[in-house]
C-alpha positions as a printed Julia matrix, in Angstrom:
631×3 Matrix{Float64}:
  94.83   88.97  139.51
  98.14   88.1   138.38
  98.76   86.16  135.1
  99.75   83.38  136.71
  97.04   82.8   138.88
  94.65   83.95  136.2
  95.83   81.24  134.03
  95.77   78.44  136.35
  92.13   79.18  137.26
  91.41   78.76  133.47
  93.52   75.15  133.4
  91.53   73.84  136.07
  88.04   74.72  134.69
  89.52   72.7   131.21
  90.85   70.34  134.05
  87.19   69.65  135.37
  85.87   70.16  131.57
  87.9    66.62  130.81
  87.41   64.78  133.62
  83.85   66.05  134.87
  81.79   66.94  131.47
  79.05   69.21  131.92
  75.72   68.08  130.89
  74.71   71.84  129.67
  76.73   74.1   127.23
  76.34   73.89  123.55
  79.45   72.4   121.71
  79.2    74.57  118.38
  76.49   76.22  115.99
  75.99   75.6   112.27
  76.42   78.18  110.2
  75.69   78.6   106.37
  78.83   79.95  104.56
  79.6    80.46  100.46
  82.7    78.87  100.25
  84.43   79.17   96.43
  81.02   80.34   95.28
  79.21   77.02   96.77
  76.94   77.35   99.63
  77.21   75.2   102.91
  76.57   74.39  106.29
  79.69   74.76  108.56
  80.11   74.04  111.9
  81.66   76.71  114.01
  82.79   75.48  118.09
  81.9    77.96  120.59
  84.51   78.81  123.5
  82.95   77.23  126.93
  82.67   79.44  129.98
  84.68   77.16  131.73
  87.77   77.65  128.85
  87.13   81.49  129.21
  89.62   83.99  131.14
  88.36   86.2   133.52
  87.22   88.97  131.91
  85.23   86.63  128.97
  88.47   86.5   126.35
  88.69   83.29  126.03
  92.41   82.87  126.32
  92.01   79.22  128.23
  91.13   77.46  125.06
  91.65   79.97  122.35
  89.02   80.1   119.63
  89.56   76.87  117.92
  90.29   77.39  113.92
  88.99   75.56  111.63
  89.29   73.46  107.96
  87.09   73.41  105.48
  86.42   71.36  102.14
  87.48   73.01   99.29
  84.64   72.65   96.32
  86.88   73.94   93.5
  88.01   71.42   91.52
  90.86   73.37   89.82
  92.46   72.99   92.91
  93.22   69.04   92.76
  95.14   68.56   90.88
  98.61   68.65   93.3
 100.99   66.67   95.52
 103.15   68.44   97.76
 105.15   65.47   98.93
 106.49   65.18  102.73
 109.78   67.38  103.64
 113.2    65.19  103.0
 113.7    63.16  106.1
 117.42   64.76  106.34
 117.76   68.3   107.65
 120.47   70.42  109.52
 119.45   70.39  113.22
 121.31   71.75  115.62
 122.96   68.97  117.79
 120.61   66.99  119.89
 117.58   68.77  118.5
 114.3    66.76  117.81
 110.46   67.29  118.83
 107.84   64.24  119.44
 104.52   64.36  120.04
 102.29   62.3   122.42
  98.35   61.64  120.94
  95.67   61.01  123.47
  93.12   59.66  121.24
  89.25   60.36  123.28
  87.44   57.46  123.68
  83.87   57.3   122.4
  81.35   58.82  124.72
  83.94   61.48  125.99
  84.11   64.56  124.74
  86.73   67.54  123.65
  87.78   70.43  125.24
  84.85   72.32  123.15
  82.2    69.8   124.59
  81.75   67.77  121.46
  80.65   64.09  122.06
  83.7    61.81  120.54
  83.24   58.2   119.02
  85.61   55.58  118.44
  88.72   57.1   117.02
  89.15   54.51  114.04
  92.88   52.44  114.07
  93.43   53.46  110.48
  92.97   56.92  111.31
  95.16   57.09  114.09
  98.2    55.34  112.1
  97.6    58.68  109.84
  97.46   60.9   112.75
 101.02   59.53  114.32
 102.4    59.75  110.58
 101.82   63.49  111.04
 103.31   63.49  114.19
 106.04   62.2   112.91
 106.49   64.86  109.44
 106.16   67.42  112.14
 108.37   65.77  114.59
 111.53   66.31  111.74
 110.91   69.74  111.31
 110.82   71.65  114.83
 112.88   71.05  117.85
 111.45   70.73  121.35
 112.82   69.51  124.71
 109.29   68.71  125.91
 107.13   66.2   124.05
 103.59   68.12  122.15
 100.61   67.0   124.12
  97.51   66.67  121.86
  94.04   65.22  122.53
  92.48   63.84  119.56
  88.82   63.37  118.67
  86.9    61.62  116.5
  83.44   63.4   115.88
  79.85   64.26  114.15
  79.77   67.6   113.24
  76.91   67.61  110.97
  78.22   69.5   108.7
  78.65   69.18  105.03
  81.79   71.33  104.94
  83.66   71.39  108.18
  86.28   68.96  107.82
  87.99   69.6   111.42
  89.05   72.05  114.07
  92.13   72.85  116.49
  92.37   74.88  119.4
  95.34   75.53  121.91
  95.62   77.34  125.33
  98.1    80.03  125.63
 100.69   81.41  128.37
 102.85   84.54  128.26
 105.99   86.14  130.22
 107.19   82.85  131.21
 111.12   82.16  131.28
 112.25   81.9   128.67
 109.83   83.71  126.08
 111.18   85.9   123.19
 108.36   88.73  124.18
 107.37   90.39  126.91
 103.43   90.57  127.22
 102.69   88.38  124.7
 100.74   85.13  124.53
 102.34   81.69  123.24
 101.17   78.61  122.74
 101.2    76.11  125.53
 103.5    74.3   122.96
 105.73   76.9   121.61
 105.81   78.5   125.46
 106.65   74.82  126.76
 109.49   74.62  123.56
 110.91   77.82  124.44
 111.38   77.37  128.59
 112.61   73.96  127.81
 109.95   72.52  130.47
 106.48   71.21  130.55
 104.98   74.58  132.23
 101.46   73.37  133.29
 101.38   69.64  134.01
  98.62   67.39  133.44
  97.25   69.68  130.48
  97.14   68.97  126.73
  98.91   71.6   123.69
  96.19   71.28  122.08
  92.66   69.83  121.35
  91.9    68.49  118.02
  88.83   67.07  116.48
  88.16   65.57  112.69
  84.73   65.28  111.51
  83.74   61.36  111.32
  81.34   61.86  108.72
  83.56   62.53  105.64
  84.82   60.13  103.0
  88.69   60.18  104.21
  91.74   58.82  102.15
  93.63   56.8   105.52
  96.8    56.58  102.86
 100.31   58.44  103.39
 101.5    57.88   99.98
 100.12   61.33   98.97
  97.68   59.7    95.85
  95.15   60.95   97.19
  91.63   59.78   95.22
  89.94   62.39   93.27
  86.6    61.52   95.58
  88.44   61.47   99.18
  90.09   63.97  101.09
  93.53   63.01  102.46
  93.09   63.0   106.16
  97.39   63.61  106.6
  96.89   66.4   104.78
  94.18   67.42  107.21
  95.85   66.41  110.38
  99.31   68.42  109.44
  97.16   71.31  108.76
  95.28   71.17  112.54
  98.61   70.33  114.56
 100.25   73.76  112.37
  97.44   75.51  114.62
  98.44   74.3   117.48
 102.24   75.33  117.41
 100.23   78.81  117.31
  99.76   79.33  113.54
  96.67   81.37  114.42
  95.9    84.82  115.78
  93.75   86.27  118.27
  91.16   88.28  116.36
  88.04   88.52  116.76
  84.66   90.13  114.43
  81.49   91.15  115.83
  78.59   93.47  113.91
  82.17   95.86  112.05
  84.18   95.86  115.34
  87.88   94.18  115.61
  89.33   92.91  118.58
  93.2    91.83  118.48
  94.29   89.81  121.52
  93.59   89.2   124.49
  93.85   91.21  127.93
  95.06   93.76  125.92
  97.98   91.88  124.91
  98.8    90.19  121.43
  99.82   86.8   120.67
 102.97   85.45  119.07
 101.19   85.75  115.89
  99.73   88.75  115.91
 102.73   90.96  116.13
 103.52   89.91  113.08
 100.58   91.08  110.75
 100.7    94.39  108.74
  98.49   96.18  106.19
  99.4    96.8   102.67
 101.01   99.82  103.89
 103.59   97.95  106.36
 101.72   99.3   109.48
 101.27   96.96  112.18
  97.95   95.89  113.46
  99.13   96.04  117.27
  99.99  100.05  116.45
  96.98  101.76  118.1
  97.43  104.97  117.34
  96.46  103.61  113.6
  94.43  100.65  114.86
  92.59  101.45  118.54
  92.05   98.33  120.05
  88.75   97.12  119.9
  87.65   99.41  116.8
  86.03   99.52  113.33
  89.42  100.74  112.09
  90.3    97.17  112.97
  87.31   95.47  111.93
  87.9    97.04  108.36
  91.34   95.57  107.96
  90.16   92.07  109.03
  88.21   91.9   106.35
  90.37   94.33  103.95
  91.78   91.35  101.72
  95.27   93.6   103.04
  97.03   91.96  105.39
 100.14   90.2   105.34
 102.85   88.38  107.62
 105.82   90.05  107.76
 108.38   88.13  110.13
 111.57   88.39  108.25
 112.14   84.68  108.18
 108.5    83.94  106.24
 109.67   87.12  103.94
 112.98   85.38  102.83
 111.05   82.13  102.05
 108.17   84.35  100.36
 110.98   86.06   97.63
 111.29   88.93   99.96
 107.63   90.08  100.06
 105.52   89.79  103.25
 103.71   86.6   103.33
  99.89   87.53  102.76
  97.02   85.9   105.19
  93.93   85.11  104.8
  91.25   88.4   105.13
  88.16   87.97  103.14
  85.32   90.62  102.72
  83.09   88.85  104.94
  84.72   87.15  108.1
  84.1    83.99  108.12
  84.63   82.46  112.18
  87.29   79.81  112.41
  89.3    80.97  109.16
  89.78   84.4   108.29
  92.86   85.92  109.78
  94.71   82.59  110.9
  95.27   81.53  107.51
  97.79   81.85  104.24
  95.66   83.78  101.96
  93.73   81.27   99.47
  94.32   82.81   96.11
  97.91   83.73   96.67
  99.05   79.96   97.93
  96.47   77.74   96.88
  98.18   75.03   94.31
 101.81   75.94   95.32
 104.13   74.13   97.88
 102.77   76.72  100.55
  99.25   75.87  100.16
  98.64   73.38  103.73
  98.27   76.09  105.69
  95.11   77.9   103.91
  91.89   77.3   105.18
  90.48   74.55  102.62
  91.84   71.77  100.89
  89.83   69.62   97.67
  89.04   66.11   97.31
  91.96   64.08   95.15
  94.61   66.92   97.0
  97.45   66.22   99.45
  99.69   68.22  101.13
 102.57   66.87  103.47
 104.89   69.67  103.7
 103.69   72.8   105.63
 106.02   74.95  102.92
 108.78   77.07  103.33
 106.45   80.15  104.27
 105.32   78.49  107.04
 108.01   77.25  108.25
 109.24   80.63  107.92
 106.24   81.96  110.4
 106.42   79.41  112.89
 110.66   80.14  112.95
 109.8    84.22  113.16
 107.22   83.4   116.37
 109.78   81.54  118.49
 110.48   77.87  116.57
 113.6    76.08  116.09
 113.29   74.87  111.98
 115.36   72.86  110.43
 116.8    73.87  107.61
 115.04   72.94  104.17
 116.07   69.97  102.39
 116.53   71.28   98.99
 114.54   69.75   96.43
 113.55   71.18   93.05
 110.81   70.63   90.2
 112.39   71.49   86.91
 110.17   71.61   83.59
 110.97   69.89   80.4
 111.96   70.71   76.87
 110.11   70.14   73.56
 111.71   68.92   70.89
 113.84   71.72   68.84
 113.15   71.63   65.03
 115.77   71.67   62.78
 116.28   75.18   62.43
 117.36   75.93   66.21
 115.64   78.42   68.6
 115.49   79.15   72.2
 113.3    77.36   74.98
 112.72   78.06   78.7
 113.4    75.75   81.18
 111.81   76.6    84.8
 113.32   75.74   88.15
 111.34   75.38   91.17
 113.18   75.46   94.27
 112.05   74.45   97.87
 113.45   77.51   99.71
 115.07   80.55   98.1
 118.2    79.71   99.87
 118.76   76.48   97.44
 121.72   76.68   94.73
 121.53   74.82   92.15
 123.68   74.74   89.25
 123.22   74.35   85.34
 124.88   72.31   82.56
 125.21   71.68   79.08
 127.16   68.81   79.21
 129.28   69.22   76.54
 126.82   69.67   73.64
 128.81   71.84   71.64
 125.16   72.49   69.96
 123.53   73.63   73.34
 123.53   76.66   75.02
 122.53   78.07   78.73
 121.86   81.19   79.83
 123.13   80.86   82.82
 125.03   78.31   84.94
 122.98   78.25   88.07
 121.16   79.84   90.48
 119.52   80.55   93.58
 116.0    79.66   94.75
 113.29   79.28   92.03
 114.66   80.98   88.49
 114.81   79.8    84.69
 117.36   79.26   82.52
 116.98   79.66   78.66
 118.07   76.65   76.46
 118.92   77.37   73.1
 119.79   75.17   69.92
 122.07   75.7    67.07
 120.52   75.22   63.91
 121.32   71.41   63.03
 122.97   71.69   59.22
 122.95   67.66   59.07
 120.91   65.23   57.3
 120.15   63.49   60.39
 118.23   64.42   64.0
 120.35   64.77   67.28
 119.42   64.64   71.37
 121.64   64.59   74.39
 121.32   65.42   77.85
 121.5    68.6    79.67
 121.65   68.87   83.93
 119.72   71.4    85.84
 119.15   71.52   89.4
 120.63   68.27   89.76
 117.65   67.06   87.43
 118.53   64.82   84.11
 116.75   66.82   80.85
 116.89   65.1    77.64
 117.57   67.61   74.91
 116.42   66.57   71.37
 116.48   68.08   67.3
 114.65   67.21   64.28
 117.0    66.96   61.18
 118.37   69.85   59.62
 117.13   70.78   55.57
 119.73   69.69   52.79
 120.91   73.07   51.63
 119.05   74.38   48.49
 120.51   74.46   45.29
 122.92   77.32   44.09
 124.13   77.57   47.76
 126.96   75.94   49.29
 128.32   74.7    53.27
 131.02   76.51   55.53
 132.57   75.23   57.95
 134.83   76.96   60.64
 138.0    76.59   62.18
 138.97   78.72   64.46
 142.51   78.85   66.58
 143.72   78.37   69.28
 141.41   76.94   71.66
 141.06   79.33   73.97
 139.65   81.85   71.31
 137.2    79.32   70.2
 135.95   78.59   73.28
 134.48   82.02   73.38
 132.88   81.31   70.06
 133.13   84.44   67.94
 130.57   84.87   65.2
 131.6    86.26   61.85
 129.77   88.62   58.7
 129.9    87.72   55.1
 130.48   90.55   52.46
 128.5    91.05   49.75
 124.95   90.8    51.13
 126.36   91.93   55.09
 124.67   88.75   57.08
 126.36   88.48   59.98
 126.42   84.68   61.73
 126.84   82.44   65.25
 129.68   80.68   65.61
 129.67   77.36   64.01
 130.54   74.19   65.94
 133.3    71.62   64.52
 131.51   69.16   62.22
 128.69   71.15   61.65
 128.0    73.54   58.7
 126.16   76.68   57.33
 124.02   76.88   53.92
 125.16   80.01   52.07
 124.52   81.06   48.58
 127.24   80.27   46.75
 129.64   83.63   46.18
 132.83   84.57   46.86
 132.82   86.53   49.98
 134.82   88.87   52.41
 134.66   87.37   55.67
 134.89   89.56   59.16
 135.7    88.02   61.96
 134.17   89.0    65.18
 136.2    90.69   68.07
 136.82   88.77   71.44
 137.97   90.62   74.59
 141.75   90.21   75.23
 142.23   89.04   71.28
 143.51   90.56   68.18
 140.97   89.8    65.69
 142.2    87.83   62.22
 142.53   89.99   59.29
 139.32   89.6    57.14
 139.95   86.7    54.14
 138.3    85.32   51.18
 136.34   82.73   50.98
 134.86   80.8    47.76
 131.54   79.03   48.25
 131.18   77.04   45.22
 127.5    75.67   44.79
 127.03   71.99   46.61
 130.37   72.3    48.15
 132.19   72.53   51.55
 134.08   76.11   51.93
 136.14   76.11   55.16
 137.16   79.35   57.13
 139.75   79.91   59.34
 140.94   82.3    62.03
 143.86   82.28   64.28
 143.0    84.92   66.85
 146.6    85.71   69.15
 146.1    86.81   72.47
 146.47   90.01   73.66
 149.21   90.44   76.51
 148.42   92.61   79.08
 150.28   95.65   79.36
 150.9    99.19   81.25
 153.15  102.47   82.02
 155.87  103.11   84.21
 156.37  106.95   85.11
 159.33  108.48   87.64
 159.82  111.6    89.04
 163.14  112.68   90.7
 163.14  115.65   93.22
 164.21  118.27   93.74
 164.36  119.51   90.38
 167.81  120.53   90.67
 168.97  116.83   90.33
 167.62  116.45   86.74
 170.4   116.73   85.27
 172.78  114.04   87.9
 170.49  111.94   89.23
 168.68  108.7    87.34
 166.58  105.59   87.5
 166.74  101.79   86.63
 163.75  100.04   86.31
 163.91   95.84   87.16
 167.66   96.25   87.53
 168.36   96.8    84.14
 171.64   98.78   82.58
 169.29  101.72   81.46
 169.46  104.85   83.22
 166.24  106.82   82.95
 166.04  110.69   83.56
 163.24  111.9    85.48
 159.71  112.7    83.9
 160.67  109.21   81.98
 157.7   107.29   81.18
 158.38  103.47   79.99
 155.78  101.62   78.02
 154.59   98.34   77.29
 155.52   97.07   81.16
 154.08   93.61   82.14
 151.22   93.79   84.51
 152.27   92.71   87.8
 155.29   94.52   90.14
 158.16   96.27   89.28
 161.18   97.8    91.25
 162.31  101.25   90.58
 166.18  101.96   92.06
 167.7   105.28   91.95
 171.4   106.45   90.98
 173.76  107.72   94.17
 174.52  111.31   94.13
 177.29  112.85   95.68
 176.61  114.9    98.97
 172.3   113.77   98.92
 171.12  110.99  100.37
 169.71  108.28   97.61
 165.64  107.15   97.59
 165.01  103.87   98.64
 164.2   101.04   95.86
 160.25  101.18   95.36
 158.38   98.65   94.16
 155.16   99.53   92.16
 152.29   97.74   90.58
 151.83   98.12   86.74
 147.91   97.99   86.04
 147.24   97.04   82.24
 145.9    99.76   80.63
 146.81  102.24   83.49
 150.16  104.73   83.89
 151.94  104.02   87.39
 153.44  106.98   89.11
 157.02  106.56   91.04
 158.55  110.16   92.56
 162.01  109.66   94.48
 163.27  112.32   96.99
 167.09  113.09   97.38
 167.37  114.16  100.72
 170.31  115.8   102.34
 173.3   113.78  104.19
 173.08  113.05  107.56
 176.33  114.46  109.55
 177.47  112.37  112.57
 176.49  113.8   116.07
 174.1   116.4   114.51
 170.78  117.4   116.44
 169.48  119.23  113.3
 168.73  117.55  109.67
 168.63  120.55  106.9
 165.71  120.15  104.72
C-alpha cells in the first residue's frame, strides 16, 4: 500500500470517528503515577482502531501527549510574560488558526464525551491562538478541534494529539513524518481537506484561572498557559516513541518523525542510528528512560548556550510525557519552562522560550526572530568604603546585545560595556572620602539601575587628605593609580573632588605607567595632619615611532650611488638605517648613476616599534634596437 493511500484510509476512519461516533471503544484508562514525589490518578487516552495505520502504529492520530499538574510548590513562583508583539518576519509572513470548539454530547478524536466548551474559556483559547499566531508563519490557517471534558482525574490537566503525513512536496525530509500542520506549512497548501491539525481536549473539572494577564492565583492553574502548551504539540513538538514491558519503539512504519531525528544520547549518537539503537529494542527502551537524551537541532543549541537542549526521559516512562517533553529539572522556573510536562497552581507561562522556538525552527518552522527583552538584577546599597557588586543580565535569546553604562559617575566602574545574550557585569564603587552619602544611575541592557553609597568616615586623627590632579585629559582618562614611599601602599586613582585619608608623612610618590605615556618623575608630597595635600602629574604622550633601512645593489655602487628619504637634501649611503621615522608611509628615491639604470621611488610603511627594509637595484642601460638586456 502506498503512503498515500495508506494515509487516506486512516483520515476517513477519523472522518467517520467525527461524524459517526462509535458506541464501543474505550476513550482512555486511569492510571496511578508519582508525580514530584505525590501520588495520583492520571488519565492516559488510548489510540482508537479507527485512528490506527495499517499495521497497528497508530500514525492516524498519533499518541496524544499529555499535561499534568505540577504539585511542587517551589515551582510558582514565575511569570514568563507573552513574546513582544513586534518581530522580524519575512515579508508577508503570518500564521492563524481556526478553533472548532465540540459541542456538548460530541466527542474527540480519542472518543471522549465533550460538554459545553465554556465562553470564558474559549476567549483564552483564541488568545493563544493568537501568541502563537505572531510567532510562526503559515500560508494555510491551523485547524484545531477543541474539547471541553471529564477526565476524572485528579492530575491530568489536558491532552493533544495530531495526525501526521510524510514525503509530500515540499517537505525538508525524505521518509519522515510531519505534522498535518507543519506538512500543510511547508507545501504551502491544505493537504487533506476536511480534516483538523490537531485534536485538543482540557479537563473541565479543574479550578482554571480564564485571565491573560499572566497573575495567575496561587490556587488556579492558568488555562493560557495550558492551552499554549497543547497547541506546541500539535505543530509536532512530540516524538514517536513508544515503551512496553523494557522494549523501545521509535517511529512509525519504520520511519521517524520530524522530531525524532533530532534526539541524541549523552554521547551525541542519534536514536534513529540502528546499528547503536535496533529498532524496536531494549537498547532503545534503556535510553527512553536513561534521564540522557537531548535535542540537538542546531537552532535549539544556539538558543540553549550552545549545548543540546535536554528532553524529558525519566526512570520510569510515564505514557503521554516522557520523551516529548523539555526535561523538568533542567527548564522548570526559567523562560523555557512551557514546554515541560507539568505546570503549578499560581504559574503562567505565555512564551514557549527561545529553546523551543529553536526546535520547532530546526523541524521545518518559519520563527520570527526574538524580540529582545532582558531581566537585569539590582544593586544593594555600597557602604562607604567601596567594593564590587554583580549585576546579572538575563537575555531572551543569546543573539541579544545589549550594552552597559556608567553614566558618567566618575565614582562607578563596569567591567565591561556590553554583551551578548545572558552575562553579568561587575559594578564597583570608589571608596566615598566625603562627609555625605551619594547615588546616581547606571544603564544596563537598556534597564535604569539606581546606584547608591553610604557616607564615607571623617579621616582619623594624625592622618591627612590627597587629592589628585592629573594632566592632560587623555592620561587621566585612563586613570593611573600611584604608590606612596615610606610604608609602599600602592592606590586607585582618585576622582576630582574626592580625597584619600593617609597618615600624615612626607612621602615619595610613584606614579603608575600608562601605555603610550611617559610616566611623571616621582615628587614629594607633604601630608600635614587634618589637611588637604594635592598631587600632580603631567603624563606627555608618547609619539609613535620606527626605522627606515636601505640597501643599494650591486655592491659595487656603494661607494656612487645614494638615497633620499621624503625628498629631503640628505644623501644616505647604503646599509643606512634612519631612526625615529613617523609611523605611517615614506618614499625612498635613489641618486642617478652614470651608465646604470636608477631604482624606481618606493614607498614603504614605517611600523612603530618595527625596522622597515628598502633594497634598490641599479640595473644596466637599455641600448636602442637591442634584442638582449645584460644582466
Amino acid at each position: 500500500m502506498s503512503r498515500l493511500t495508506h494515509f487516506r484510509r486512516c483520515a476517513l476512519f477519523l472522518a467517520l470517528t467525527l461524524l459517526f461516533p462509535l458506541a464501543v471503544f474505550a476513550a482512555g484508562r486511569i492510571e496511578t503515577v508519582v508525580v514530584n514525589g505525590v501520588t495520583a490518578d492520571v488519565f492516559i487516552p488510548e489510540v482508537p482502531p479507527s485512528l490506527r495505520s495499517a499495521d497497528g502504529d497508530g500514525i492516524g492520530g498519533g499518541q496524544p501527549v499529555i499535561v499534568l499538574e505540577d504539585p511542587n510548590p517551589g515551582t510558582r513562583a514565575l511569570h514568563v510574560p507573552a513574546p513582544e508583539t513586534t518581530h522580524a518576519f519575512p515579508r508577508g509572513a503570518a500564521a492563524s488558526f481556526s478553533i472548532n470548539y465540540i459541542a456538548a454530547g460530541g466527542q474527540d478524536a480519542y472518543g471522549q464525551t465533550c460538554q459545553t466548551f465554556p465562553e470564558e474559556a474559549k476567549a483564552v483559547f483564541n488568545a493563544a491562538g493568537a501568541i502563537w499566531s505572531g510567532l510562526l508563519n503559515s500560508a494555510v490557517p491551523i485547524v484545531i478541534n477543541a474539547c471541553w471534558a471529564d477526565l476524572g482525574s485528579t492530575l491530568t490537566l489536558g491532552y493533544s494529539g495530531s495526525q501526521s503525513t510524510r514525503d509530500f512536496t515540499g517537505a525538508p525530509r525524505s521518509n519522515t513524518w510531519y505534522s498535518f500542520a507543519l506538512a500543510n506549512a511547508l507545501s504551502g497548501t491544505r493537504l487533506y481537506a476536511g480534516y483538523a491539525d490537531m485534536n485538543i481536549t482540557y479537563n473541565a473539572n479543574y479550578t482554571w484561572y480564564y485571565g491573560t494577564d499572566g497573575n495567575t492565583p496561587s490556587d488556579k492553574i492558568d488555562l493560557l498557559s495550558v492551552v499554549l502548551h497543547e497547541i506546541g504539540h500539535g505543530l509536532n513538538f512530540a516524538g514517536m516513541a513508544s515503551y512496553s514491558n523494557g522494549t523501545g519503539t521509535l517511529g512509525s512504519s519504520g520511519y521517524p518523525n520530524a522530531y525524532d531525528v533530532y534526539v541524541s544520547d549523552a554521547s551525541a549518537r542519534k536514536l534513529t542510528n540502528t546499528s547503536v539503537y535496533p529498532n524496536p529494542s531494549t537498547t532503545l527502551g534503556s535510553a527512553f528512560t536513561s534521564g540522557g537524551l537531548y535535542f540537538d537541532g542546531s537552532n535549539a543549541t544556539a538558543a540553549n548556550g550552545g549545548s543540546a537542549a535536554k528532553i524529558y526521559a525519566p526512570p520510569t516512562w510515564m505514557q503521554g510525557s516522557s520523551y516529548s517533553h523539555l526535561d523538568y529539572a533542567t527548564y522548570v522556573g526559567t523562560a523555557n519552562a512551557l514546554m515541560v510536562y507539568a505546570i503549578a497552581k499560581g504559574v503562567s507561562r505565555h512564551d514557549p522560550g527561545p529553546v523551543t522556538k529553536g526546535m520547532l525552527k530546526d523541524m521545518g518552522w518559519v520563527v520570527a526572530a526574538p524580540a529582545c527583552s532582558y531581566v537585569v538584577s539590582s544593586l544593594d546599597t555600597f557602604t562607604g568604603a567601596g567594593g564590587s557588586q554583580t549585576v546579572t543580565v538575563t537575555a531572551s535569546a543569546s543573539s541579544c546585545a545589549w550594552t552597559a553604562s556608567a553614566g558618567g559617575l566618575s565614582w562607578v566602574h563596569l567591567s565591561a560595556s556590553g554583551g551578548t545574550g545572558s552575562g553579568t557585569v561587575t559594578v564597583s564603587a570608589d571608596q566615598n572620602t566625603t562627609n555625605a552619602s551619594r547615588s546616581g544611575q547606571i544603564t544596563i541592557a537598556g534597564q535604569t539601575l539606581g546606584v547608591s553609597q553610604e557616607a564615607g568616615s571623617p579621616c582619623p586623627a594624625g592622618t591627612g587628605r590627597l587629592q589628585m590632579n592629573i594632566t592632560p585629559d587623555a592620561a587621566a582618562a585612563a586613570r593611573p593609580g600611584f604608590c606612596l614611599s615610606p610604608g609602599g601602599n600602592c592606590y586607585g586613582y582618585i576622582d576630582p573632588g574626592d580625597t584619600l585619608c593617609v597618615t600624615a608623612n612626607t612621602y615619595t610618590v610613584t606614579f603608575n605607567p600608562i601605555s603610550g605615556w611617559t610616566t611623571p618623575a616621582n615628587t614629594t608630597v607633604v601630608v600635614p595632619s587634618g589637611q588637604t595635600a594635592l598631587i600632580s602629574g603631567h603624563y606627555v604622550a608618547v609619539t609613535a615611532t620606527g626605522s627606515l633601512h636601505v640597501v643599494i645593489e650591486p655592491a659595487s655602487l656603494a661607494s656612487t650611488a645614494t638615497w633620499r628619504l621624503d625628498g629631503g637634501a640628505t644623501a644616505y649611503a647604503t646599509g643606512a638605517t634612519v631612526s625615529g621615522l613617523s609611523v605611517g608611509a615614506h618614499t625612498v628615491a635613489f641618486s642617478p648613476v652614470a651608465g646604470w639604470r636608477t631604482p624606481a621611488q618606493q614607498t614603504v610603511t614605517v611600523v612603530s616599534g618595527e625596522v622597515a627594509q628598502v633594497t634598490g637595484r641599479y640595473g644596466p642601460p637599455a641600448f636602442p634596437g637591442s634584442l638582449l638586456l645584460l644582466q
